[in-house]
DSSP file (Angstrom, degrees, kcal/mol; ACC not computed):
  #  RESIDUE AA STRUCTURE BP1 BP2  ACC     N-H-->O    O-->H-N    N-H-->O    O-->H-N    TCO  KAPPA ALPHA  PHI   PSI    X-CA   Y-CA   Z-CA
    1    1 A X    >         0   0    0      0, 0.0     3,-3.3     0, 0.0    58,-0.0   0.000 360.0 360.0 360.0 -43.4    5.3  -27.4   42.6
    2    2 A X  T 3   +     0   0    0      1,-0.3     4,-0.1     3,-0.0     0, 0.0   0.870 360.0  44.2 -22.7 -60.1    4.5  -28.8   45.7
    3    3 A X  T 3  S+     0   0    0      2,-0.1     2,-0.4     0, 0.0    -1,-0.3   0.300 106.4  72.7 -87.0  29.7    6.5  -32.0   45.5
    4    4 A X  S <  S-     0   0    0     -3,-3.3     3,-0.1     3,-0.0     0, 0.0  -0.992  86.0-109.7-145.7 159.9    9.9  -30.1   44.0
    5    5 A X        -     0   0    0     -2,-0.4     2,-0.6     1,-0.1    -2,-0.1  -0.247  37.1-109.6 -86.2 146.1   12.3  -27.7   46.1
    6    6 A X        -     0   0    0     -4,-0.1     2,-0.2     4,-0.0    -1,-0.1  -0.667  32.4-123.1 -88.3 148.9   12.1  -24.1   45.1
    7    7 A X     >  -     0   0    0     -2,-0.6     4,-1.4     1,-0.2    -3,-0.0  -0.645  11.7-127.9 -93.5 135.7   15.2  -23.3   43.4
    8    8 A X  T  4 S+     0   0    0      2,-0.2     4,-0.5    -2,-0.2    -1,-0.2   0.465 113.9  59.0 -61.5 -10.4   17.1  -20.1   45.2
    9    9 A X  T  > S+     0   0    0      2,-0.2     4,-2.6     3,-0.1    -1,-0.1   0.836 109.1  49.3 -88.7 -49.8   17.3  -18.2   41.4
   10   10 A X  T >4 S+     0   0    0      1,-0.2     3,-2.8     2,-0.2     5,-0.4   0.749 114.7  42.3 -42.4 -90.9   13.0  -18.6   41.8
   11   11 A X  T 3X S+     0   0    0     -4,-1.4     4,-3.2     1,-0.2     5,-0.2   0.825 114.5  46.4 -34.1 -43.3   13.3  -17.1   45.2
   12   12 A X  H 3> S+     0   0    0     -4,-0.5     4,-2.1     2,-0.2    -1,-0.2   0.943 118.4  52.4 -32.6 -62.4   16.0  -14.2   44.0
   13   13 A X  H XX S+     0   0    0     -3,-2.8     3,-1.8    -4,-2.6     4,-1.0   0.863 111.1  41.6 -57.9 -91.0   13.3  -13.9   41.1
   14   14 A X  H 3> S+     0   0    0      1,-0.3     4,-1.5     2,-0.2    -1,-0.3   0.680 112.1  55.6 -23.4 -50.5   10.3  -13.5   43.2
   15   15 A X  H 3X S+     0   0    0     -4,-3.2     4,-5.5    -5,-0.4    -1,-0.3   0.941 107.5  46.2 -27.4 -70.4   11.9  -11.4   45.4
   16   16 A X  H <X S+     0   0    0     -4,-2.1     4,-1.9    -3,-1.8    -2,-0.2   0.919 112.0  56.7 -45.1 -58.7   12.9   -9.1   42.9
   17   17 A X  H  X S+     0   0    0     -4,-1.0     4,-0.5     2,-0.2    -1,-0.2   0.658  95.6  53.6   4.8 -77.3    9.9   -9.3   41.9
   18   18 A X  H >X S+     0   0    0     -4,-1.5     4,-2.1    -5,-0.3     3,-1.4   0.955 114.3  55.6 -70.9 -64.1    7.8   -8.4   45.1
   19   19 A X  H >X S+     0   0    0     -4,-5.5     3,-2.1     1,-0.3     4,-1.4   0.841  97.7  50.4 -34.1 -78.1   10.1   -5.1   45.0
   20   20 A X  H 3X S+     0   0    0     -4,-1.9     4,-1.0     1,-0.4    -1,-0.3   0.453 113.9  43.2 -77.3 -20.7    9.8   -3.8   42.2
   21   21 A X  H <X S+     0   0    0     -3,-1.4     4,-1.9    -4,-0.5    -1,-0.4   0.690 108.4  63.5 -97.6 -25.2    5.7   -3.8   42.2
   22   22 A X  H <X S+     0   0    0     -4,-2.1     4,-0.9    -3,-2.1    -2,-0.3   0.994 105.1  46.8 -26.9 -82.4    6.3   -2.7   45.6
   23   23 A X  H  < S+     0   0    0     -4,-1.4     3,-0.4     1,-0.2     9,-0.3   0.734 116.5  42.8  -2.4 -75.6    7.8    0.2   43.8
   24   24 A X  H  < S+     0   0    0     -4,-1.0     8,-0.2     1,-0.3    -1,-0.2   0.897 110.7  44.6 -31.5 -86.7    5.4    0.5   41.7
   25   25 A X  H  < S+     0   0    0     -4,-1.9    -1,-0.3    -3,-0.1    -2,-0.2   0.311  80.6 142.7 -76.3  -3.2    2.2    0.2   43.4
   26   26 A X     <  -     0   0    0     -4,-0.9    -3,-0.1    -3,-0.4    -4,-0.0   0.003  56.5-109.4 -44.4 153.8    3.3    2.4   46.2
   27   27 A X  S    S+     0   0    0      1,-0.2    -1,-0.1     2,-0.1    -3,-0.0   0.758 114.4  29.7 -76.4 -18.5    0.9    4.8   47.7
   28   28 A X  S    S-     0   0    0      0, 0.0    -1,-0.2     0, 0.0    -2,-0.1   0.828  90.9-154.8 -99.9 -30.9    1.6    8.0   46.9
   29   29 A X     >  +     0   0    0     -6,-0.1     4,-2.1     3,-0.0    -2,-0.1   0.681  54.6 128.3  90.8  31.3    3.4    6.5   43.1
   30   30 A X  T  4  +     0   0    0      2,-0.2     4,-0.3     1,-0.2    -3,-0.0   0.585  62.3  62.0 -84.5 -23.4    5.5    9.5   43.0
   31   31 A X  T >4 S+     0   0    0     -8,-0.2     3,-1.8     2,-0.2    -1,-0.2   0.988 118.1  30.4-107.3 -77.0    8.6    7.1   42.5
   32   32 A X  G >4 S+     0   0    0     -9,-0.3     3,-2.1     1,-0.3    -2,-0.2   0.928 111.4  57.7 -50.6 -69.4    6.8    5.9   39.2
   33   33 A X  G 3< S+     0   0    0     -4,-2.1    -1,-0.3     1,-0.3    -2,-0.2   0.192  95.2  58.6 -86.0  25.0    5.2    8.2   38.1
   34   34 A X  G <  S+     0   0    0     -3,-1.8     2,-0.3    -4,-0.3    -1,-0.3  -0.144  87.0 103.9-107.7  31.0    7.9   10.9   37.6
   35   35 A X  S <  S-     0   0    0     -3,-2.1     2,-0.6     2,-0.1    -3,-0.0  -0.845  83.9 -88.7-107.1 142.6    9.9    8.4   35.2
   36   36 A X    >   -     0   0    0     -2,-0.3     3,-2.4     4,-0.0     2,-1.2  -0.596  32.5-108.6 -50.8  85.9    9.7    9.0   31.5
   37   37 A X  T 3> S+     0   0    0     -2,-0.6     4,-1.5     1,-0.3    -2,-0.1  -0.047 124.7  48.3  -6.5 -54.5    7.3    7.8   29.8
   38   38 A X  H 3> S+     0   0    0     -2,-1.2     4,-0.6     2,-0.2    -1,-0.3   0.756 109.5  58.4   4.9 -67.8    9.8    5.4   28.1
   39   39 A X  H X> S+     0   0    0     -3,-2.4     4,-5.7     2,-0.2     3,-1.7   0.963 101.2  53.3 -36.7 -69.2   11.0    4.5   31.7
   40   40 A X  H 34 S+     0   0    0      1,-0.3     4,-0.3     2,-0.2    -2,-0.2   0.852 108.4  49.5 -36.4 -48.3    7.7    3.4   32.9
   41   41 A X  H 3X S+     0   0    0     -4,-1.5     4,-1.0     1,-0.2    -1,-0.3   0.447 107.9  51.0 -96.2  14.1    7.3    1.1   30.2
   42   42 A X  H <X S+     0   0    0     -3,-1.7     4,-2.2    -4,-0.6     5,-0.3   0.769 112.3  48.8 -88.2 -45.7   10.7   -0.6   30.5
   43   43 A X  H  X S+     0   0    0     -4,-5.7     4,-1.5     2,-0.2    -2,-0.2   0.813 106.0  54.3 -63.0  -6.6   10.0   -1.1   34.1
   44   44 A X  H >> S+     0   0    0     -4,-0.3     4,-1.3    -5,-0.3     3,-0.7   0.937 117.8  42.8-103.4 -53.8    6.3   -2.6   33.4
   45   45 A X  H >X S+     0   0    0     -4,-1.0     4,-1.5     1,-0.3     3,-0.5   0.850 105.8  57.2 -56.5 -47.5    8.4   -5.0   31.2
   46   46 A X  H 3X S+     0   0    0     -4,-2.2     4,-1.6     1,-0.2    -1,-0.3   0.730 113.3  43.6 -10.3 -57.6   11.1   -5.6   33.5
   47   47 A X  H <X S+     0   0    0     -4,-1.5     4,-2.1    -3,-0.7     5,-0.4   0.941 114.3  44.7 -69.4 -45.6    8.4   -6.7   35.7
   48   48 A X  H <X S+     0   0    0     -4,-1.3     4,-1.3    -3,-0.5    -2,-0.2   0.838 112.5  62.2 -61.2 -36.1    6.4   -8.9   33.0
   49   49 A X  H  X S+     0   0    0     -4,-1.5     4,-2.0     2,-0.2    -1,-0.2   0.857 111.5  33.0 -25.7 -69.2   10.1  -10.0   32.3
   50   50 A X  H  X S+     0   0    0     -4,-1.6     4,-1.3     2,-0.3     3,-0.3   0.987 113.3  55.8 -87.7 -68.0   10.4  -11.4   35.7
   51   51 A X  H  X S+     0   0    0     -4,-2.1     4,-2.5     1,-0.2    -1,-0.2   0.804 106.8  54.1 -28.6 -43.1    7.0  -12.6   36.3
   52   52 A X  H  X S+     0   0    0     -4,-1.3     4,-2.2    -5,-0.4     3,-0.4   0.975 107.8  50.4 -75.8 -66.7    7.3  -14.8   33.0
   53   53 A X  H >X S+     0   0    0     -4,-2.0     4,-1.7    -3,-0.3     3,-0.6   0.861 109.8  51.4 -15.9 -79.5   10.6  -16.4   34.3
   54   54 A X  H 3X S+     0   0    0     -4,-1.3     4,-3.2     1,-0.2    -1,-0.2   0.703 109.2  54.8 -28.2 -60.5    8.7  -17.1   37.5
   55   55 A X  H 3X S+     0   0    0     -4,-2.5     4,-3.0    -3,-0.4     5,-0.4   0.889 107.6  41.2  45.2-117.4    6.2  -18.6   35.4
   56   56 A X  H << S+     0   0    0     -4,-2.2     4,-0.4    -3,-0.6    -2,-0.2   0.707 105.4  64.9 -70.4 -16.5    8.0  -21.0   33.5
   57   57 A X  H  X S+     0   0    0     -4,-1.7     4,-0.6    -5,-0.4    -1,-0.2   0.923 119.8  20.6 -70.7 -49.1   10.1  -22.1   36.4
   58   58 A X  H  < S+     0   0    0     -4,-3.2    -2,-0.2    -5,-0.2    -3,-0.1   0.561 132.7  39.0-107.8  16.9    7.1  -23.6   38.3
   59   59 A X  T  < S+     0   0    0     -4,-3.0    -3,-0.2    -5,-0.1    -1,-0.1   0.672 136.9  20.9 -98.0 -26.9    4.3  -24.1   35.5
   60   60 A X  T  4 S+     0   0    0     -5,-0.4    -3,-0.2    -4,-0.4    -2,-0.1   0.184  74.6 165.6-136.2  10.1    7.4  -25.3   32.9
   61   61 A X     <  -     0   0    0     -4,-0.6     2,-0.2     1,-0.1    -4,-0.1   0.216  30.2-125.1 -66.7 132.0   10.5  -26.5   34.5
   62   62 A X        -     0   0    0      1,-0.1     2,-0.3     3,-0.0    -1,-0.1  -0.388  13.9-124.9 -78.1 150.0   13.1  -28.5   32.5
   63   63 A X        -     0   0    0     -2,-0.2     2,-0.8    -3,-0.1    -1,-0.1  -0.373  26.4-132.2 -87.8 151.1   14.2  -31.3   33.2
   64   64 A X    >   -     0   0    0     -2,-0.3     3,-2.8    -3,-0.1    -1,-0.0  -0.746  28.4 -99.0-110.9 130.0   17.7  -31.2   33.4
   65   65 A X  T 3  S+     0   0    0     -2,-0.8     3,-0.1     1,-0.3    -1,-0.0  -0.069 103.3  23.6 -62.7 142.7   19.8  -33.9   31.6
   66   66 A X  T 3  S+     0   0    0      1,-0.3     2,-0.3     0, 0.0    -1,-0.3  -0.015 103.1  98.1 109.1 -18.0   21.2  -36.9   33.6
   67   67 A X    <         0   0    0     -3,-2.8    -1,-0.3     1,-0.1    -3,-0.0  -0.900 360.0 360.0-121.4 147.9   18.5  -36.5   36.4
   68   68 A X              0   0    0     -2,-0.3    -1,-0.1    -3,-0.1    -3,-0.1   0.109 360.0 360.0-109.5 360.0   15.1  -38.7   36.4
């Protein structure tokens, strides 16, 4: 990753990211853990979601056609 620009939809992503386990991980967890079971685990995906994007953008990036 070093020699390629980070793409502003990574940063967005990361961003998002950083929130939302921010969220999460808060210290009293009150936020979280009064969501519905159900809840919980759509946000935990929501997060795995975004983290896998993240991911594949700087482990996996495509090459995009017409550029070398």
């Amino acid at each position: 990753m070093a020699d390629r620009t980070v793409t502003l939809a990574l940063k967005q992503r990361a961003r998002k990211l950083s929130s939302l386990l921010t969220l999460i991980c808060r210290a009293d967890g009150d936020s979280f853990e009064s969501l519905s079971p159900t809840d919980r685990e759509n946000v935990l995906w929501l997060a795995s979601d975004l983290a896998d994007e993240i991911d594949a953008e700087v482990n996996h990036p495509v090459k995009k056609k017409g550029r070398t």
